[in-house]
C-alpha positions in Angstrom: 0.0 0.0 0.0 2.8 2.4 0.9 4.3 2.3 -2.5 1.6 3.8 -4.1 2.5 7.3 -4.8 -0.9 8.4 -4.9 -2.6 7.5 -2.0 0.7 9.0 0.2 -0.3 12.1 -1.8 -3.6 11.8 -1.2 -2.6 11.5 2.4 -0.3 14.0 3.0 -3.0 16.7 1.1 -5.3 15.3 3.6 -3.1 15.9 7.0 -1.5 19.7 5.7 -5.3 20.9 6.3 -5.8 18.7 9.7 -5.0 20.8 12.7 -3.5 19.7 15.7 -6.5 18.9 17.6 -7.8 16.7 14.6 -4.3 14.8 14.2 -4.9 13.9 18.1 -8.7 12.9 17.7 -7.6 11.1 15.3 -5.0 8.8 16.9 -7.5 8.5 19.7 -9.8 6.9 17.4 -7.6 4.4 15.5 -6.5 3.1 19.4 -9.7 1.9 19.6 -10.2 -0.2 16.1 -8.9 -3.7 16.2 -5.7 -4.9 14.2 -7.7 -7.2 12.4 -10.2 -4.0 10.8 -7.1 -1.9 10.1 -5.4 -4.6 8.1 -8.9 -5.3 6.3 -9.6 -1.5 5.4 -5.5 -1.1 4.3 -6.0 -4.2 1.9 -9.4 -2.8 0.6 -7.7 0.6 0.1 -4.8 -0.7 -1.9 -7.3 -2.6 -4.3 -9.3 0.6 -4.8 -8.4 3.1 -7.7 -7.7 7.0 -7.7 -10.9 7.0 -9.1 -12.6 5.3 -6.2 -10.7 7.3 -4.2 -11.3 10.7 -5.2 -15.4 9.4 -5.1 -15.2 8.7 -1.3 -13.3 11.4 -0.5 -15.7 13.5 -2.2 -18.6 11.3 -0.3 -17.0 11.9 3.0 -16.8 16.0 2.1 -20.2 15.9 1.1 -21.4 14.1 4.2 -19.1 16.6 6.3 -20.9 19.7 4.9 -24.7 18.2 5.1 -23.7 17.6 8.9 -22.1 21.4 9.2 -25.8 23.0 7.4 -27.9 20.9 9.8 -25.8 22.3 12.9 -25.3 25.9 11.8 -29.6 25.8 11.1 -30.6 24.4 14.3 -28.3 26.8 15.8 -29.4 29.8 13.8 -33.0 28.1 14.7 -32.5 28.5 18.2 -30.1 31.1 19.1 -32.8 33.9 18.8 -34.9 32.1 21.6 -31.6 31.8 24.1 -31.4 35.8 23.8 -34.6 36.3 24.8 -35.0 38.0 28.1 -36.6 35.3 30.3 -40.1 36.1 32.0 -40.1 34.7 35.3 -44.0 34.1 36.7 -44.3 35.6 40.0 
């Protein structure tokens, strides 16, 4: 797997945008997947083309941005209530 050039560019594109926090999260989550699922998901990767690549990247960004609209409109949904000067009953 490592000696295909473009999946280690594919990675390194990937990690210049990461920030430090992500590279951590990161790490933290691959602790926590079995040997067994790493290996699996390496092979699978190394089968796949550039092609197939590029189309789950492009999935994953796609999937990242519907999550980020549904945040940022239940926020902007709600933030005008949390203003709101309370009305306590007396």
């Amino acid at each position: 797997m490592m000696s295909n050039p473009d999946l280690i560019r594919m990675a390194s594109e990937g990690m210049k945008n990461m920030r430090t926090e992500d590279l951590k999260y990161a790490a933290e989550q691959m602790r926590n997947i079995p040997p067994e699922q790493i290996a699996n998901l390496s092979a699978r990767v190394a089968r796949s083309s550039p092609e197939e690549l590029a189309a789950l990247r492009t999935q994953a960004e796609a999937q990242q941005s519907y999550y980020m609209q549904g945040a940022l409109s239940l926020k902007n949904q709600v933030f005008p209530y949390v203003n709101q000067p309370r009305k306590h009953p007396v």
